[in-house]
N, C-alpha and C positions, 0 to 999 in steps of 0.2 A: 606175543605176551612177554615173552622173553625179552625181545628187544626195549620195548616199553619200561621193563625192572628195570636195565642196564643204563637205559637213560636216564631213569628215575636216581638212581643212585650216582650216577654221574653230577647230577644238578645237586645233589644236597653235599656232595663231597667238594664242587666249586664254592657253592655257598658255603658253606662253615672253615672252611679254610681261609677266606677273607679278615684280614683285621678287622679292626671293629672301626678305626678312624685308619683316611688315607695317611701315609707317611711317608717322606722322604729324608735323606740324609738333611736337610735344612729342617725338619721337624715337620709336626702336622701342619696341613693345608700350606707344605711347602713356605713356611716360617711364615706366614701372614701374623697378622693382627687380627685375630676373628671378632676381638671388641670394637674394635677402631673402624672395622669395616662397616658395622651397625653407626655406631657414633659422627664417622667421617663422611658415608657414602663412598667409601672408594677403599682398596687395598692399602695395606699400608703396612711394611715390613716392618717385622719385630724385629727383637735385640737379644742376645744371649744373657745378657744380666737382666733380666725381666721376664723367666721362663717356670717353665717346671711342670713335674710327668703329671700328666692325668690320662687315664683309660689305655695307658700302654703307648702313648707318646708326648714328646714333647714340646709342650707351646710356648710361642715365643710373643712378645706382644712390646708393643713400641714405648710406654710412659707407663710407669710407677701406678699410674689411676686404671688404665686396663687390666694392670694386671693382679688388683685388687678387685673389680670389678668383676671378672672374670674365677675366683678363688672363690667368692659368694656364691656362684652359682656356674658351675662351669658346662654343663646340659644344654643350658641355656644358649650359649654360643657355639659350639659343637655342631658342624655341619652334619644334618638329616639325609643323608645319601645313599647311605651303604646297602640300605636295603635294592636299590635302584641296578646299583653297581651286581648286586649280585643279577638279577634280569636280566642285564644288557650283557652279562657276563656268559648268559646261555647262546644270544646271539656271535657270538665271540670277540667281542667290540673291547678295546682296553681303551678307558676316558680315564683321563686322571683330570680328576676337580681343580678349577684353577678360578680362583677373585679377578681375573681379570677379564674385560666383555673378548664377545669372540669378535670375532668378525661381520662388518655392519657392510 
């Protein structure tokens, strides 16, 4: 039983400890485009004059139009992950999300 609480609290202490969006010194989803990657089908690195914080980091996006597009509704492009990350996080697994394919 004991062991069981300790684990219990273990998991809720990795989980909540998580930010809420991955981020790296390049910014969130490692400076991608998260608009452009909808629009384009493919990755497509942002630009520091095209940026700005939301949910506690910073995004960066390629063209003046993502990054209005992106201002309207920022949720909306915001990688759905974290919940996952915390899961894989009990297996002891560190994935860091990345727009580009893996290996075919």
């Amino acid at each position: 039983m004991k062991k069981s609480i300790f684990i219990a609290v273990l998991i809720l202490l990795s989980c909540t400890q998580k930010p809420e969006i991955f981020t790296t010194d390049a910014g969130a989803i490692q400076g991608y485009d998260p608009v452009a990657f909808f629009k384009e089908q493919k990755p497509v690195m942002g630009k520091k004059e095209f940026s700005y914080d939301w949910s506690g980091s910073t995004w960066h996006f390629s063209t003046a139009e993502t990054w209005k597009t992106s201002k309207l509704n920022p949720s909306h492009f915001a990688p759905q992950y974290r919940g996952l990350v915390c899961l894989v996080s009990l297996l002891v697994i560190n994935l860091q999300p990345s727009p580009k394919p893996g290996p075919s």
